[in-house]
N, C-alpha and C positions, 0 to 999 in steps of 0.2 A: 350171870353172863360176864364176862371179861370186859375191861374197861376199855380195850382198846382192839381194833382189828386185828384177826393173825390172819397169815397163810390159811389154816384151817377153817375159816367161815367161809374160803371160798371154794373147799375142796369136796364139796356134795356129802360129807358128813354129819354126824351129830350136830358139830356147831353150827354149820352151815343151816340146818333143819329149824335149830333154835334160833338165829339171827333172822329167817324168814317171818318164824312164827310170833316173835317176841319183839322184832320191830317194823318189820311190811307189814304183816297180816293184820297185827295188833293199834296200827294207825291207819289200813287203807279199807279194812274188811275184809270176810272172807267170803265166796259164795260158790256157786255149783261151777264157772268156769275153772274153778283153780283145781277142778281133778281131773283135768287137761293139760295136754302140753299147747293150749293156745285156748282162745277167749273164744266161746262160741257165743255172736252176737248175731240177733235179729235188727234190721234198720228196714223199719219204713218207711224207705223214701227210695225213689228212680236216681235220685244223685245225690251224691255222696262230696264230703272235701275229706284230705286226705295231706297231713303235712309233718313233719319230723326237725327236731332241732336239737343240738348239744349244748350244753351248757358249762363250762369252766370258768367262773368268773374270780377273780381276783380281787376282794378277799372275801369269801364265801359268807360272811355277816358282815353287813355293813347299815350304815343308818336309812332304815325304812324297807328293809330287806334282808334277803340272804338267799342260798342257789336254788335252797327248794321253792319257796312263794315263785322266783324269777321263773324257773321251769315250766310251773302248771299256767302261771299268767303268761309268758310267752307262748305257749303252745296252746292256750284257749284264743289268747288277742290274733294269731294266725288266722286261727278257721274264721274268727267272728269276723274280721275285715273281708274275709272272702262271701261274705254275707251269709257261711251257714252256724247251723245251731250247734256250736260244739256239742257234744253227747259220749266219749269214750278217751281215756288217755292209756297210753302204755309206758312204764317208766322201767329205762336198764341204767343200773350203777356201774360204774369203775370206782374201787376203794384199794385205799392205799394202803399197805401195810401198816401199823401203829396209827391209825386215824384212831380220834377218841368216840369211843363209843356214845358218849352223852351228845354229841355234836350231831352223829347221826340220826339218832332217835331227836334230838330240834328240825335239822330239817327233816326227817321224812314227815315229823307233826303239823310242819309249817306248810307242806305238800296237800297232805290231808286237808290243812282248816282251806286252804284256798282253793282246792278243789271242792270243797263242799261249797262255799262261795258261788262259785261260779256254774255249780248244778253238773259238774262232770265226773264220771267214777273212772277212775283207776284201776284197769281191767286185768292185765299180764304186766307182768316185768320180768327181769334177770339180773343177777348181782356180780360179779366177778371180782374178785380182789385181786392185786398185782404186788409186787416186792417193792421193798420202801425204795423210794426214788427213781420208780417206774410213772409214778402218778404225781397229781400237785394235791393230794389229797381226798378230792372226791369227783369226778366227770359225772354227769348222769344225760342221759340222752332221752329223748320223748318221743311217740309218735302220736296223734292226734287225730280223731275221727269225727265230722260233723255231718251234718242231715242239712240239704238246702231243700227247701222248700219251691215246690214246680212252679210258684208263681213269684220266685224270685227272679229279678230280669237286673242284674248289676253289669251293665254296658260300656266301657269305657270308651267305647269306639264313637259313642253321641256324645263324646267331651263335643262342648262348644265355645266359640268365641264368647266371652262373658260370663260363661262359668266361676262359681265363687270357689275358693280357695280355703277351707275351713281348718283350724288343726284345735284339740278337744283341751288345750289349755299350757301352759308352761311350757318352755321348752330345755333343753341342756341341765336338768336336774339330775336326771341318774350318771350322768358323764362326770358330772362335779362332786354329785355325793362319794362316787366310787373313788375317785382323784384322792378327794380328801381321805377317806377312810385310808386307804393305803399310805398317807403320810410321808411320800416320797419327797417331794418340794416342800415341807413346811406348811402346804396350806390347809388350814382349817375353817371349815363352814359350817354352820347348821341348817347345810340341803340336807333334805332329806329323795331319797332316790325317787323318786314316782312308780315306780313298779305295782301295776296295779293291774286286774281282770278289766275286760273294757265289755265282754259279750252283754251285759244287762243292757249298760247305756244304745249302746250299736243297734241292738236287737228293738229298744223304745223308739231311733230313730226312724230304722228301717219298715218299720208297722205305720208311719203316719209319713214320710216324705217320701217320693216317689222318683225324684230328677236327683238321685245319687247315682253316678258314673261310675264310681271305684271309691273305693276306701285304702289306705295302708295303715301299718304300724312305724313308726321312724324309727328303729331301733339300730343299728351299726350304722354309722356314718351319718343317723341323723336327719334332720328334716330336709334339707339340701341332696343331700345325695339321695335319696327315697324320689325325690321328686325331678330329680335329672332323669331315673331310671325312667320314673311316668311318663317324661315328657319323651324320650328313644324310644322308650316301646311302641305309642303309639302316636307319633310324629306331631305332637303341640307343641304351642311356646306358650308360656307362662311367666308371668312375672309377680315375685313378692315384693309388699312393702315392709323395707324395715323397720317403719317407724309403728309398724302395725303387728310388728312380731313380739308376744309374749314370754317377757324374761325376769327372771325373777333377778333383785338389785343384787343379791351376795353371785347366782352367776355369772351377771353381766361384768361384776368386780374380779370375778377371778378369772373370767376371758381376756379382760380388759390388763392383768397383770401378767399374764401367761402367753400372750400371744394369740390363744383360740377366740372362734366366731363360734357360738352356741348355735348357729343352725349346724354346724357339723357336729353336736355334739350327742350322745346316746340317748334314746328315751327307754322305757320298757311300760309307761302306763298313758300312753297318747295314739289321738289316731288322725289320721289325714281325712276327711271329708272332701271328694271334689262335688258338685252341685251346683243346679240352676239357678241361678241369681235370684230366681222368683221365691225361691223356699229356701234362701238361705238364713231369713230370720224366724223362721221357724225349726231350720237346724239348731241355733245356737237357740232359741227358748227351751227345749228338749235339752242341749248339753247341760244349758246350766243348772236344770231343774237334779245334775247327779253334783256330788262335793268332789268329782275328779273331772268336770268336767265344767264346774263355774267359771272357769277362766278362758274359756272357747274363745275362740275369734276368727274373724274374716280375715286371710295375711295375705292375699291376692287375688287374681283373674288368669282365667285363659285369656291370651291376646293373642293367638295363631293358633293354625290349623296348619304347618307346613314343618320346618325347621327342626323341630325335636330342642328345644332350648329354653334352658332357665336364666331367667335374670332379675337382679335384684334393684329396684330401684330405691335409694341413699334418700335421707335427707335433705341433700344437697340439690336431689331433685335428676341427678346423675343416674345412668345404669350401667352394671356390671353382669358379667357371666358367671355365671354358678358352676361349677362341673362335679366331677368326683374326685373325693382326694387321693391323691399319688401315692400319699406315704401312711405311716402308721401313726395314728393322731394319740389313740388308749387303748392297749393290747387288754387281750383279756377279762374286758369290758361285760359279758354277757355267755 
C-alpha cells in the first residue's frame, strides 16, 4: 500500500477497496453488517441515546492523546453522562490528500484499543478523501448509540437548594496540554491531556447512588461555561468555590502567565456530577476507588431555584459571575 493518501483511495476503486480492508477492517473487525450499506442492529431496550460529534483537533498527536482515542472517548463520555450504556459507534473520515499513511493506521489503532476499552464496537463508517489543502489533514466524525435502561430516572429538574456540586478530578489539563503541544507561545509543560473513556467509572456510580440530577462532560469552554448552560437551562443558581477547585500547579502557572482561568479551560476525560448532598461522599468514594477519578471533589452547591446563575466565590470571600466566553479562548481544541 502507498505511504501516503491519494485521490485514488477515495475513488470507490482498488485502492479504495484495499485502504478499507487493510486499515478499517483490519483494526475495527469485520462482521455480517458490513455486506450492507448500513449496520443492521438489534437494541433491547424501549430507549435509546443517540449523539454525534466532529473532531479536528490541532495537532492530532499530542501528549496523552491524539484524534482517534479523542473520538471514541468523546462520543462514549456523551451517551454515558446521559446515563446510557454506550453500545454502537459509527466512524466517517475526511482525509486529505498526501496524509501519511502510518499516521492513519496509528489512529484508526488508537480508535480500536479505546473502543475496545470502553466495551463499544464500531459498526458502519465512510472515508472520503479531498485535494491537498481542502482538509487540515484528517476530520473524522462519530455517531454514538446507547441503551438506557427503563429504570434509569436522571431528573435535573429535582436539582435542589443544597445539591452538591462534584467534578471527577483535574481541571484545564487537556486545554494546556494542547497549548503546549502546538508550541505557539513558547510554553512547555508536562500536562499530559486527560482524554479519557469515563462510561466504567459513571455506570459504578449510577448502580449504587440514586440523588444524581444530571451529569455532563466539560469539554469546549470548560467547567464554567458547561455549568452556566445547566444553570439556563433549567433556572438554578449555583455557586463554586475556588479554593475547592482542582488544578494541577504547572496549569495553574500557565493560566497564571497567559492570562486564562482553568475553569474556562477544555477537558476531554472529566465529568460533572450534580447530587444530593446526603450521597455526595459516597459519590466521591466510587470516584476515587478509578485512577481518573482520584482526584474528585465537592467544588459547590446549588444555592437557588430561580435566576439561571453562576457564581464563583474567591478567597477573598467575594463573589463574582461566571457567564460564557465571548471570544475564542483555543480554537481547534477538540
Amino acid at each position: 500500500m502507498n505511504d501516503k493518501i491519494s485521490l485514488a483511495h477515495g475513488d470507490g476503486g482498488e485502492l479504495a477497496h484495499r485502504l478499507i480492508q487493510d486499515v478499517f477492517v483490519k483494526a475495527f473487525g469485520h462482521n455480517e453488517q458490513a455486506k450492507f450499506d448500513s449496520a443492521l442492529l438489534v437494541l433491547h431496550s424501549n430507549r435509546i441515546a443517540v449523539t454525534t460529534d466532529s473532531f479536528t483537533i490541532n495537532p492530532l498527536f499530542y501528549p496523552g492523546g491524539d484524534i482517534g482515542k479523542l473520538a471514541i472517548a468523546g462520543t462514549v463520555n456523551d451517551l454515558a453522562v446521559s446515563g446510557a450504556t454506550p453500545k454502537y459507534l459509527t466512524a466517517g473520515f475526511i482525509i486529505e490528500e498526501g496524509f501519511s499513511m502510518s499516521d492513519l493506521k496509528k489512529i484508526v489503532d488508537s480508535m480500536a484499543g479505546e473502543a475496545k476499552k470502553a466495551g463499544v464496537s464500531i459498526v458502519t463508517g465512510d472515508t472520503k478523501v479531498v485535494e491537498r489543502g481542502n482538509a487540515d489533514g484528517i476530520f473524522i466524525n462519530t455517531t454514538g448509540i446507547g441503551l438506557i435502561d427503563d429504570e434509569m430516572s436522571l431528573d435535573p429538574n429535582k436539582m435542589q437548594v443544597g445539591d452538591s456540586i462534584i467534578i471527577g478530578g483535574t481541571i484545564g489539563d487537556h486545554g494546556v496540554a494542547i497549548l503546549s503541544a502546538r508550541g505557539e507561545l513558547g510554553i512547555q509543560t508536562n500536562v499530559k491531556s486527560d482524554c479519557s473513556i469515563l462510561n466504567h467509572m459513571i455506570d459504578d456510580v449510577l448502580r449504587t447512588v440514586k440523588s444524581v440530577r444530571i451529569m455532563r462532560d466539560p469539554t469546549r469552554g470548560g467547567l464554567a461555561t458547561t455549568l452556566v448552560e445547566i444553570c439556563d437551562d433549567f433556572n438554578v443558581t449555583m455557586e463554586l468555590y475556588e479554593t475547592a477547585l482542582p488544578i494541577r500547579q504547572e496549569v495553574e502557572g500557565v493560566c497564571d502567565l497567559l492570562g486564562y482561568e482553568a475553569f474556562y479551560l477544555a477537558n476531554e476525560g472529566k465529568v460533572i456530577f450534580i447530587v444530593g448532598q446526603e450521597e455526595e461522599e459516597k459519590v466521591l468514594s466510587i470516584l476515587r476507588q478509578h485512577e481518573i477519578g482520584k482526584e474528585a471533589s465537592v467544588i459547590g452547591k446549588v444555592v437557588g431555584k430561580d435566576k439561571g446563575r453562576l457564581y464563583l466565590k474567591t478567597p477573598l470571600g467575594t463573589t463574582r459571575r461566571l457567564d460564557r466566553l465571548s471570544g475564542i479562548l483555543l480554537p481547534r481544541i477538540c
